[in-house]
Every structure is written in C-alpha cells, then in structure tokens.
C-alpha positions in Angstrom: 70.4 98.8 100.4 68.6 100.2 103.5 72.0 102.1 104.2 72.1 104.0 101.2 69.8 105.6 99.0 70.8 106.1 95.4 68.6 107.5 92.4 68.1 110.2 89.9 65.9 113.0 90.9 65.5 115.2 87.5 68.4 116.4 86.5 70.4 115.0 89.9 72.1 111.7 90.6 71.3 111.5 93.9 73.1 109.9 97.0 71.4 109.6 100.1 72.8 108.0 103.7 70.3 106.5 105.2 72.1 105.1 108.7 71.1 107.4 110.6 71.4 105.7 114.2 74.7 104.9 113.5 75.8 108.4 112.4 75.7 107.4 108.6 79.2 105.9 109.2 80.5 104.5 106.0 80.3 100.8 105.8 81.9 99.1 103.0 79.1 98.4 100.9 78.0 101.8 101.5 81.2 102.7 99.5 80.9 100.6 96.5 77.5 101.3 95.8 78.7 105.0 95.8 81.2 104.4 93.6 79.2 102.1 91.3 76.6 105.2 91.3 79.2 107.5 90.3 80.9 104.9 87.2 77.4 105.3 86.0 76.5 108.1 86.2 79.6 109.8 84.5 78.4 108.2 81.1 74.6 109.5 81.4 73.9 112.9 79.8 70.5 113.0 81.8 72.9 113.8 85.0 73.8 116.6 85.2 75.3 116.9 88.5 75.5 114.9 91.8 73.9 115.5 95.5 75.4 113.7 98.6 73.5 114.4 101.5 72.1 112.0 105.0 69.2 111.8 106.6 69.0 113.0 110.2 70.6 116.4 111.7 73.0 114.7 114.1 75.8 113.6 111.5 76.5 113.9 107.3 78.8 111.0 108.0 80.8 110.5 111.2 83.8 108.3 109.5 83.9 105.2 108.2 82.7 101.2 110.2 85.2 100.1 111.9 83.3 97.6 114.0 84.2 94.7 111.0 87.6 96.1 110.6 88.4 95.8 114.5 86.6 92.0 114.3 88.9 91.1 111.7 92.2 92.3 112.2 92.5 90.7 115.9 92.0 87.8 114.8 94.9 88.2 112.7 93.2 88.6 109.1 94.3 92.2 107.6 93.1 91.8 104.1 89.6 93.1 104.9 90.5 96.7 106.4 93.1 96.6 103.5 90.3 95.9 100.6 88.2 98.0 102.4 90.9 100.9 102.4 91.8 100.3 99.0 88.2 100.4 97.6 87.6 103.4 99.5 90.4 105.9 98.3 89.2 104.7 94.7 86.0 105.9 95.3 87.1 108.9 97.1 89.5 110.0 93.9 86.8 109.2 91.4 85.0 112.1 93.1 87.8 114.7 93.4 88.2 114.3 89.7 84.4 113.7 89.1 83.8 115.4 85.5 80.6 116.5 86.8 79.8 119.0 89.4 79.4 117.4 92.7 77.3 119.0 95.9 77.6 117.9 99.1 75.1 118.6 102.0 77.2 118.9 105.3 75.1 118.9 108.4 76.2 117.5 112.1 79.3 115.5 112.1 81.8 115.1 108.8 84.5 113.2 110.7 86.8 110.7 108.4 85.1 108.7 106.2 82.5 111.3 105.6 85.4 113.8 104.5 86.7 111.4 102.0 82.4 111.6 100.1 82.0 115.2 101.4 84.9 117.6 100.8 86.1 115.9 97.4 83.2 117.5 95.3 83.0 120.8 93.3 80.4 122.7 96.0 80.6 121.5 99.6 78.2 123.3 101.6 77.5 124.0 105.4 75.4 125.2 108.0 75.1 126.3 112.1 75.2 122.7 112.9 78.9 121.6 110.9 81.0 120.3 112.8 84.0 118.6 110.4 87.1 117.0 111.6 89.9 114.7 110.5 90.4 112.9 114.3 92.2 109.5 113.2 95.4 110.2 115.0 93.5 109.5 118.4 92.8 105.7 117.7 96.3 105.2 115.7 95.4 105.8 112.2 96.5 108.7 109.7 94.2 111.5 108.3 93.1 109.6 105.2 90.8 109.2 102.9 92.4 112.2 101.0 92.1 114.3 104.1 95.9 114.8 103.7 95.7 116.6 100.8 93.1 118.9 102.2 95.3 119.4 105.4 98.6 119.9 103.0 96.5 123.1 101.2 95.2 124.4 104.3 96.6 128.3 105.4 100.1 128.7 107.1 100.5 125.2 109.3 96.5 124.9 109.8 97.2 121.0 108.2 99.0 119.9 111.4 97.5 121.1 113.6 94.0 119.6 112.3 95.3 116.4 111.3 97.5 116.0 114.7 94.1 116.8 117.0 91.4 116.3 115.4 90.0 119.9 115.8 86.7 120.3 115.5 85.8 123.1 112.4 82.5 125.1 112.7 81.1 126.1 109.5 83.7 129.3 109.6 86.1 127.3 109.9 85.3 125.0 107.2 85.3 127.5 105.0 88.7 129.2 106.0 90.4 125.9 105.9 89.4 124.8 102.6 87.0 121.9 103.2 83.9 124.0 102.5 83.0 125.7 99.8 79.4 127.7 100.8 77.8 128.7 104.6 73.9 128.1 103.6 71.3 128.2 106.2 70.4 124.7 106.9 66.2 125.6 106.4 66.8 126.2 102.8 68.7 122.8 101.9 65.6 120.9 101.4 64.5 123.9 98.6 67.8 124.1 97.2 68.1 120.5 96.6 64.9 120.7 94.6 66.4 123.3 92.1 69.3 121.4 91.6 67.2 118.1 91.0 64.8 120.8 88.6 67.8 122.8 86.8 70.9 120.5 87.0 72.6 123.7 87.7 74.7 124.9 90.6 73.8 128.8 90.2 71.6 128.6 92.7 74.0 127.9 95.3 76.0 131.1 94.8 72.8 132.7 95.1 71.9 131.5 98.1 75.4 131.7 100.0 76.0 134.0 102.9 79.5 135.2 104.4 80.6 132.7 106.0 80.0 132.9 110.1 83.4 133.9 112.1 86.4 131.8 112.1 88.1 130.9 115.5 91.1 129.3 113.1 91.8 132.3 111.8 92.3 133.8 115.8 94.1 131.4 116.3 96.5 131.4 113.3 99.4 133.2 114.8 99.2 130.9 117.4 99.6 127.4 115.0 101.8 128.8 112.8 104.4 129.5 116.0 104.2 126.1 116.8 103.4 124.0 114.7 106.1 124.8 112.0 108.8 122.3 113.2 110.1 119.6 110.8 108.7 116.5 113.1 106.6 116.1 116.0 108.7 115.8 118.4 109.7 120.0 117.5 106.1 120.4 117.6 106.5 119.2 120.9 109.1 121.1 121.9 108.0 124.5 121.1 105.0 123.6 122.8 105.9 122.6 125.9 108.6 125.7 126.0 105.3 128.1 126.2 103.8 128.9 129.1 100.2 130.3 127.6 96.5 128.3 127.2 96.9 127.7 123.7 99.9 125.6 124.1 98.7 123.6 127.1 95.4 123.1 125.6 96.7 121.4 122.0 99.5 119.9 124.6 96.7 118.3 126.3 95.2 116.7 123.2 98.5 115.8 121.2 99.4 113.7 124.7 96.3 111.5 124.0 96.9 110.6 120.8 98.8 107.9 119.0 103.0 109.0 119.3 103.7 107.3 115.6 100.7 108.1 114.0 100.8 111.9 115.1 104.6 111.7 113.9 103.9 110.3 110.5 101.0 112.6 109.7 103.4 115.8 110.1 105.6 113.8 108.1 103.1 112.9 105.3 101.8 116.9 105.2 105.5 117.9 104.8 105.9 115.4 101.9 102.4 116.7 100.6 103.4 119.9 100.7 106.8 120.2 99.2 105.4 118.3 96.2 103.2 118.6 92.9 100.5 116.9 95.5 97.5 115.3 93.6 94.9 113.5 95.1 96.3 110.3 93.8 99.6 111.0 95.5 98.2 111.4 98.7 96.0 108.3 98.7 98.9 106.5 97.5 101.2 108.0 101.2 97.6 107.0 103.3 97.5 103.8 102.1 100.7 102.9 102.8 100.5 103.4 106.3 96.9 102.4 106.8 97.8 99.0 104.9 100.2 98.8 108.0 98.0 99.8 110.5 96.8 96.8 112.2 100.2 95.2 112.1 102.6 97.7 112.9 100.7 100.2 113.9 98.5 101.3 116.6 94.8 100.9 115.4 94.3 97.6 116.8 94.6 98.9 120.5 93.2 102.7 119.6 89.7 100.8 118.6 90.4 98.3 121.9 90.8 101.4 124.4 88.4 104.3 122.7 85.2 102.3 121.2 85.4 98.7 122.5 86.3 98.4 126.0 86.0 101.9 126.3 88.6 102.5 129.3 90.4 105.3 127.0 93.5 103.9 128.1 95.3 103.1 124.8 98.6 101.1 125.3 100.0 103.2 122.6 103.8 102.7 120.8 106.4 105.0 122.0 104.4 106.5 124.9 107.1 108.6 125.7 106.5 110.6 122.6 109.8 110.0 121.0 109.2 108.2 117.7 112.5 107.4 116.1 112.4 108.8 112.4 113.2 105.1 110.9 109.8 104.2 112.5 108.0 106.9 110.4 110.0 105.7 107.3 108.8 102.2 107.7 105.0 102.8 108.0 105.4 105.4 104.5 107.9 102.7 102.9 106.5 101.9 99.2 104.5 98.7 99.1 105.6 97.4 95.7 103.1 95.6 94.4 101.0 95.7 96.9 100.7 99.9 96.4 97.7 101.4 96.0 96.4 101.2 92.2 93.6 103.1 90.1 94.1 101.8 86.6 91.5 99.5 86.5 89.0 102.8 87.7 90.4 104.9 85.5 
C-alpha cells in the first residue's frame, strides 16, 4: 500500500506513513493494515519491539480521512464512519495493551487519528516541531480514539480544557500532560531508529532524552483549574464569562466556535472517565457511542460541511445558544446494546 509502509527492520516491526501530502491522515485501510501488522507481529519472537513513525516534517499524523466519511454519511449511509470507527478503536486498544514495547516518532502535527497510533505506545517521543492536539469538538465530534482517556489522566482539569479547544501542545507540553513520554532532538531520530532496528531495545532512548523544553500548560494551570472545574459546560461557561482577564476571553473565544453538544458531552465523558476504574476499553466503549451517533444526531455532518468542504466556517451548529439540555448529552452516551463497541474477536 503506497500509504503505509510496513516491515521488519532487525530487530523492529516497523510502521511507516507514507501520505505525506495529505498530512499522513489515517485512512481506513491505513488502519487495518496497522493492526494486521501488529496481530502478527505479537506472535513473532524476532520482533522485539515496534516503531511508528511518517515521512515528511510537516505532520506524524494530522487525524484521521474524513473525506469518505463526509461522502457517505450525507447521503444517508452511516455504516461506513461506523465500521470505520469501530475498526479503529480496535486497533487503537491493541496498542495501549501491545505486549511489546512500542515507540512512536512524533514530529509536526499529532492531531486525532494520529493520537489514537501515537500516544497509545510504551515510549512516545517528541521534538521542536510537536505540535499534538485532540481538536474534534470544532467539527462536532468527541475527543476519541482513546484521547479521552489521556485527557481523563491529565493534571488538575488540563483534560477539559484540551479536549473542549483543541489546544495545541508543544513538546513541553506533551510531556507535562501525559501524551509524551521523551523530548529528543529531532536530528538524532534517524540514528536512534537504527539502534532500535540493531538492539531491539529501548535503552537507548533514555539515553538520549533531554529535559523536556518549558511548559506553557503548566503557567497556565491555575488558570484551567479555576475554570474549568465545573460539573458541565455550561459552568465552564459561566465562570468564564464572570472573568474579566485574557485567559478567559481567549479560551471564551475558542469554546464559542465549537460544537455546543459535543463540547458538553466531552466534559461529560472526562467526568465519567475520571470518577471510574477508566481502562482504555472503557473509554473507547463512551467514544463510540457517541461517534456511532454522530452523523445522525449529532453535529459532524455540518462541522465537515462548514470547516473542510465549503469552507465558509460558518457551522449551523445544535444549540447555538450554548445551552445543551443534560438529556441531550444522555442520549448521544446512551448504551448501544448490541450494537456497542466489541473487542472479543481481537482479543
């Protein structure tokens, strides 16, 4: 597959995105191959470990295709976003409980989809040109892909405020928020790979780690945690708008763009993380819920339309006014029977 380049390199199964023009967004294909990869290469003893990393310096992975998911679902026909969904979280717990280690290579963009292959593995590393983010809430989806999970074990409120904005995290940050692992300068990656493909052993990445570059999130800590503690957005909201300083008209600013129920159920799915024995399993189990309601009852459809299609970034969005009734973030976390997410078979 030209998108994707998969082999073993020595002691290294290795996993290479190849899309480079288009960002090495995921495409669905891109996703079972990956996770055909990995099946495999669990039961050979000549891997030793596994390297993600992309070609380019623009983007690791700047979220998942959507072009075929937006085609699709307007004409009515939600089964492919949901396969594709459903395929994709399978793949994405397979390598959060991966019994090998797993490195991932995080240059550019890690938006979405490329959180789901990158920040799952044992030793996630990043450089001066990281830029990570979990931005669904501003075309009506939900941080997924297990980026809940990662949001739910984040410092102090840190997980709502990323998942509710889409805050862009330096490699500092990264690092401070718990979706990095290792700042290494992005000039030795191309050595480093080569002694994990020679050694099969991830020593060499402690020994070539550096403190990490300063954190902005942790400035601004005092800050998120003030406001960002309420039980529902619409406190969020509240507290916000009840300041009178930068940092509250600035995230003000960007939580007013985004999608009113979407930004309401993702506080609520953190909260439910949180408060719970969370496990990767359960938090894919909460994201698919609402992402297998997404086209329908949701806002995705017109978030695509406005933001990547037509491009007139004026999203007709649900409940405009901000006030999302609580039944309506009940409904899109509701249990889907037996239509719920399942894992047996890729267990």
């Amino acid at each position: 597959m030209s998108d994707i380049h998969i082999r073993i390199e020595g002691r290294a199964g290795r996993i290479t995105l190849t899309r480079e023009k288009a960002l090495n967004a995921l495409s669905y294909d891109m996703c079972l191959a990956i996770d055909a990869a990995l099946k495999d290469w669990a039961k050979d003893d000549a891997v030793a470990l596994v390297v993600f990393d992309a070609a380019g310096d623009k983007a690791f992975c700047a979220g998942g295709d959507i072009a075929e998911l937006y085609e699709t679902g307007t004409k009515g026909d939600f089964a492919y976003g949901r396969t594709f969904w459903r395929d994709e979280y399978r793949m994405n717990a397979r390598i959060f409980e991966y019994p090998k280690p797993v490195v991932s290579f995080l240059q550019g963009f890690t938006m979405g989809g490329g959180v789901g292959i990158g920040c799952h593995g044992t030793h996630r590393v990043v450089g001066d040109s990281s830029k990570l983010s979990m931005p669904e809430c501003g075309i009506g989806l939900v941080p997924d892909v297990g980026g809940s999970l990662l949001l739910a074990l984040a410092p102090g409120r840190l997980g709502e405020y990323l998942g509710t904005t889409g805050y862009r995290m330096d490699a500092g940050d990264a690092i401070y928020a718990g979706f990095a692992d290792h700042y290494i300068p992005e000039t030795a990656w191309p050595a480093l790979i080569k002694t994990l493909e020679e050694t099969g052993d991830v020593a060499a990445l402690e020994a070539a780690a550096q403190p990490a570059p300063e954190c902005k999130l942790q400035a601004m800590q005092g800050d998120i945690d003030a406001t960002f503690a309420g039980e529902t957005a619409a406190d969020i909201l509240t507290v916000l708008r009840g300041r009178k300083d930068s940092f509250a008209a600035d995230t003000l600013k960007v939580l007013e763009r985004g999608a009113p129920l979407s930004i309401a159920t993702t506080v609520e799915m953190i909260h439910r993380l949180r408060s719970s024995t969370a496990t990767m399993r359960r938090a894919l189990d909460l994201e698919y819920r609402f992402t297998y309601r997404a086209m329908d009852k949701g806002d995705l459809l017109e978030g695509v339309r406005a933001l990547i299609i037509d491009k007139d970034k004026s999203p007709k969005w649900q409940y405009a006014d901000g006030n999302v009734p609580a039944v309506a973030v009940s409904q899109m976390l509701q249990p889907l029977g037996a239509e719920a997410l399942s894992f047996e078979e890729e267990s």
